[in-house]
N, CA, C and O of each residue as an XYZ file, in Angstrom:
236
protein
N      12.276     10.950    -32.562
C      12.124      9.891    -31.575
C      11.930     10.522    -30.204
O      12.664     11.472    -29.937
N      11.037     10.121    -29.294
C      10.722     10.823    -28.191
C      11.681     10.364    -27.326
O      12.566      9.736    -27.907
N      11.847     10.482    -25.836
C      12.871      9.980    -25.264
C      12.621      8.978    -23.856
O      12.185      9.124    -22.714
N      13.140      7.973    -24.634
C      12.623      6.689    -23.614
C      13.070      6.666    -22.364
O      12.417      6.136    -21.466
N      14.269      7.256    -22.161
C      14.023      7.676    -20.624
C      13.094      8.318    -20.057
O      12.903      7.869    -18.927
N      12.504      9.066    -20.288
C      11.545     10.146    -19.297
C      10.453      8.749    -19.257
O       9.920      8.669    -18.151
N      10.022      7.657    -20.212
C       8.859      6.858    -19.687
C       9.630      5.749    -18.771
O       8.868      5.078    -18.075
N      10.884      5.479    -18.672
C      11.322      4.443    -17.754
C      11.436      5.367    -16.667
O      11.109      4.629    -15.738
N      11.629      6.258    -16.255
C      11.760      7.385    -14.763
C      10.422      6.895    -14.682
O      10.367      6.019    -13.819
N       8.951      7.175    -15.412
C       7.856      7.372    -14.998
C       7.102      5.838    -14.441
O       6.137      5.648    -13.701
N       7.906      5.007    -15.070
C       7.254      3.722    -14.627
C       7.920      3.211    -13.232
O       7.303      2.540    -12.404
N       9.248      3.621    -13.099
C       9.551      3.527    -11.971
C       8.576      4.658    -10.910
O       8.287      4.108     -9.847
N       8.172      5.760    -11.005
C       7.826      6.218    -10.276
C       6.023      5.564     -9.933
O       5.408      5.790     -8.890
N       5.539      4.819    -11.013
C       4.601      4.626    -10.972
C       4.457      3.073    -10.352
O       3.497      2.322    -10.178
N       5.512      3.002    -10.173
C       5.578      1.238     -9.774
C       5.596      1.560     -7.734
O       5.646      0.701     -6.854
N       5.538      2.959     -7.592
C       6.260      3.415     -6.341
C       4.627      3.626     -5.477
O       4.437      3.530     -4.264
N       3.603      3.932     -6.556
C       2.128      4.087     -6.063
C       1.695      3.054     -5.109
O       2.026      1.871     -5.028
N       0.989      3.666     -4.497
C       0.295      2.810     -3.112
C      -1.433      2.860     -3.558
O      -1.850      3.824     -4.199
N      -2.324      1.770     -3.162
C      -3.533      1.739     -3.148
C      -4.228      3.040     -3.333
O      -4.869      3.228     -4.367
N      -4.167      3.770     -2.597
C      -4.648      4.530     -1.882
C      -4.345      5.996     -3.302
O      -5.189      6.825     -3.640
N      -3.125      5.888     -3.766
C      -2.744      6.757     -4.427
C      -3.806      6.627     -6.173
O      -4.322      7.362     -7.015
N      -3.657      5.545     -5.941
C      -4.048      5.008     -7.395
C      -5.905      5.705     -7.543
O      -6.544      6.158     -8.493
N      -6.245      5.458     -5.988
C      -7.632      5.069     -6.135
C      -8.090      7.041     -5.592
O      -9.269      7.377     -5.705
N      -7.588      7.546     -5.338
C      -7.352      9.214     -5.374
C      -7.466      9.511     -7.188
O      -8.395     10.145     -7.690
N      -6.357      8.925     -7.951
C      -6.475      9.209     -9.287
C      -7.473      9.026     -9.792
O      -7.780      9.914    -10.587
N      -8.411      7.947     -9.653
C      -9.565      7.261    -10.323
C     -10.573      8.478     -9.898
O     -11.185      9.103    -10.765
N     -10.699      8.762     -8.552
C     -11.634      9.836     -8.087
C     -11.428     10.999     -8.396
O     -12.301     11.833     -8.155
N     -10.115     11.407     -9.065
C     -10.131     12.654     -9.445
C      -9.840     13.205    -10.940
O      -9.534     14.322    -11.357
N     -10.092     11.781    -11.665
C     -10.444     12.010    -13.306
C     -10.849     12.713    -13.478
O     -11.701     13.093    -12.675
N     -10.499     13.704    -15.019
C     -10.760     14.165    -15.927
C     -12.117     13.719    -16.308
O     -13.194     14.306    -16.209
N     -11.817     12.529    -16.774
C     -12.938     11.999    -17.942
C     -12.748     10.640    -17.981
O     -11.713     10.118    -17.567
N     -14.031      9.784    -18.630
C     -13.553      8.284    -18.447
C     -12.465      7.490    -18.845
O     -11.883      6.492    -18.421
N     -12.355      8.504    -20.106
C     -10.633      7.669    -20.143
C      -9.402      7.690    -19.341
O      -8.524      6.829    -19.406
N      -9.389      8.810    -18.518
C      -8.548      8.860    -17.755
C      -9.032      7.965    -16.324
O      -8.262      7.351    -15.587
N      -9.911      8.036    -16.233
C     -10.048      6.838    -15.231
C     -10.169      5.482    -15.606
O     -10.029      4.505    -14.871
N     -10.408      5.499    -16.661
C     -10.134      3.716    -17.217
C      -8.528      3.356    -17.063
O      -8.164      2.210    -16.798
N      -7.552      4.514    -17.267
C      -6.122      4.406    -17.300
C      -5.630      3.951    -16.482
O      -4.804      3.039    -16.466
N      -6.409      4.968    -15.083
C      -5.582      5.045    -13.766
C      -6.258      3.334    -13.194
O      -5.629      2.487    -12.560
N      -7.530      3.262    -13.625
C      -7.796      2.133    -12.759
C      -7.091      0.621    -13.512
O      -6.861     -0.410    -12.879
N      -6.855      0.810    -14.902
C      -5.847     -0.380    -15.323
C      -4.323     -0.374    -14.576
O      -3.611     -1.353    -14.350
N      -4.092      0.880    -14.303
C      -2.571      1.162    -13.400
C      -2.818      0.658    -11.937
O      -1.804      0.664    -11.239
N      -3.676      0.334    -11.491
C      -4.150      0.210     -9.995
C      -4.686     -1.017     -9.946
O      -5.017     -1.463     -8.847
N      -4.893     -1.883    -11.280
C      -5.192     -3.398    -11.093
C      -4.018     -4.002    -11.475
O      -3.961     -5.171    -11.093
N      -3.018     -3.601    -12.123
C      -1.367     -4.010    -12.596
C      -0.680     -3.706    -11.290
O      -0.553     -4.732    -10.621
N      -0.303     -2.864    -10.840
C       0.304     -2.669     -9.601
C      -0.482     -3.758     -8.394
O       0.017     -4.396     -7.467
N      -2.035     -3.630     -8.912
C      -2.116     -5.075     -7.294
C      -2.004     -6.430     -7.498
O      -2.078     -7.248     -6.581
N      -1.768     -6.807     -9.062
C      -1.660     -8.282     -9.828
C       0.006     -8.188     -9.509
O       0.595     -9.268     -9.550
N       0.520     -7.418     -9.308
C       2.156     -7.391     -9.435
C       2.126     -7.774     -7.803
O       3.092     -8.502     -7.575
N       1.562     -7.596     -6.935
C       1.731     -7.618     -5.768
C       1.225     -9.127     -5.439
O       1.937    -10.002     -4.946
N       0.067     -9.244     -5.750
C      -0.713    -10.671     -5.825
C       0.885    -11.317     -6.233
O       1.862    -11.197     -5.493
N       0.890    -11.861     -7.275
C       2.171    -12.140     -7.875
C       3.335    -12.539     -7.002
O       3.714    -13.710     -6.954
N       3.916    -11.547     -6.294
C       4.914    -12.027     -5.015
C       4.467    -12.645     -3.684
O       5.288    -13.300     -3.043
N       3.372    -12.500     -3.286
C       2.424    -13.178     -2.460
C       2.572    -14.711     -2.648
O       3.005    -15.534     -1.841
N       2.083    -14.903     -3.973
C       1.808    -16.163     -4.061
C       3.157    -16.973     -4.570
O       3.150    -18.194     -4.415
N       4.357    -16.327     -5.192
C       5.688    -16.811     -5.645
C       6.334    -17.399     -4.507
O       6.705    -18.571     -4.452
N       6.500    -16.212     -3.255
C       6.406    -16.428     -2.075
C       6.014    -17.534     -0.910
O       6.547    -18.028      0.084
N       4.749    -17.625     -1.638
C       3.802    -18.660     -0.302
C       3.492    -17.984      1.118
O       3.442    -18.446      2.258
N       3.267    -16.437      0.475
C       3.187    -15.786      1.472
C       1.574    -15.701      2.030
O       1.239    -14.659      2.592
N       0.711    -16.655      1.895
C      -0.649    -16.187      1.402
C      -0.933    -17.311      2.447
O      -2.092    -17.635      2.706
Protein backbone atom coordinates (compact mmCIF):
# COMPACT_ATOMS: atom_id res chain seq x y z
CA UNK A 1 0.00 0.00 0.00
CA UNK A 2 1.59 3.31 -0.91
CA UNK A 3 1.28 6.00 1.65
CA UNK A 4 -1.63 8.27 1.67
CA UNK A 5 -0.11 10.79 3.47
CA UNK A 6 2.61 11.95 1.19
CA UNK A 7 -0.63 12.59 -1.50
CA UNK A 8 -2.68 14.58 1.24
CA UNK A 9 0.77 16.86 2.08
CA UNK A 10 0.79 17.19 -1.82
CA UNK A 11 -2.71 18.34 -2.33
CA UNK A 12 -2.44 20.63 0.32
CA UNK A 13 0.56 22.00 -1.16
CA UNK A 14 -1.07 22.09 -4.44
CA UNK A 15 -4.19 23.77 -3.27
CA UNK A 16 -1.40 26.58 -2.12
CA UNK A 17 -0.61 27.31 -6.18
CA UNK A 18 -1.26 30.68 -7.55
CA UNK A 19 -2.24 31.40 -11.34
CA UNK A 20 0.76 32.25 -12.28
CA UNK A 21 2.42 29.08 -10.78
CA UNK A 22 0.16 26.72 -12.49
CA UNK A 23 0.53 28.45 -15.85
CA UNK A 24 4.74 28.35 -15.50
CA UNK A 25 3.97 24.42 -15.19
CA UNK A 26 1.92 24.23 -18.38
CA UNK A 27 4.92 26.20 -20.13
CA UNK A 28 7.39 24.13 -18.86
CA UNK A 29 6.03 20.55 -19.72
CA UNK A 30 7.65 17.63 -20.43
CA UNK A 31 5.18 16.41 -22.86
CA UNK A 32 1.45 16.72 -23.51
CA UNK A 33 0.46 14.77 -20.86
CA UNK A 34 2.05 16.57 -18.46
CA UNK A 35 0.57 19.62 -19.57
CA UNK A 36 -2.87 18.30 -19.91
CA UNK A 37 -2.29 17.52 -15.96
CA UNK A 38 -0.99 20.75 -14.92
CA UNK A 39 -3.61 22.60 -16.94
CA UNK A 40 -6.61 20.32 -15.36
CA UNK A 41 -4.79 21.42 -11.86
CA UNK A 42 -5.04 25.14 -12.92
CA UNK A 43 -8.77 24.91 -14.08
CA UNK A 44 -9.74 23.03 -10.51
CA UNK A 45 -7.88 25.44 -8.43
CA UNK A 46 -9.75 28.49 -10.48
CA UNK A 47 -13.39 26.58 -10.37
CA UNK A 48 -12.52 26.24 -6.54
CA UNK A 49 -12.03 29.91 -6.43
CA UNK A 50 -14.99 30.79 -8.83
CA UNK A 51 -16.88 28.67 -6.26
CA UNK A 52 -16.28 31.03 -3.14
CA UNK A 53 -16.87 34.09 -5.22
CA UNK A 54 -20.09 33.20 -6.04
CA UNK A 55 -21.11 31.23 -2.42
CA UNK A 56 -20.06 34.52 -1.20
CA UNK A 57 -21.86 37.04 -3.51
CA UNK A 58 -18.69 38.30 -3.88
CA UNK A 59 -19.02 38.86 -7.69
Amino acid sequence: MCDVNKYYEMYDDIKKLQPEDTLRLVLDAKNDEERKFFMMLGNFLLQQKQKKIIEGNLF
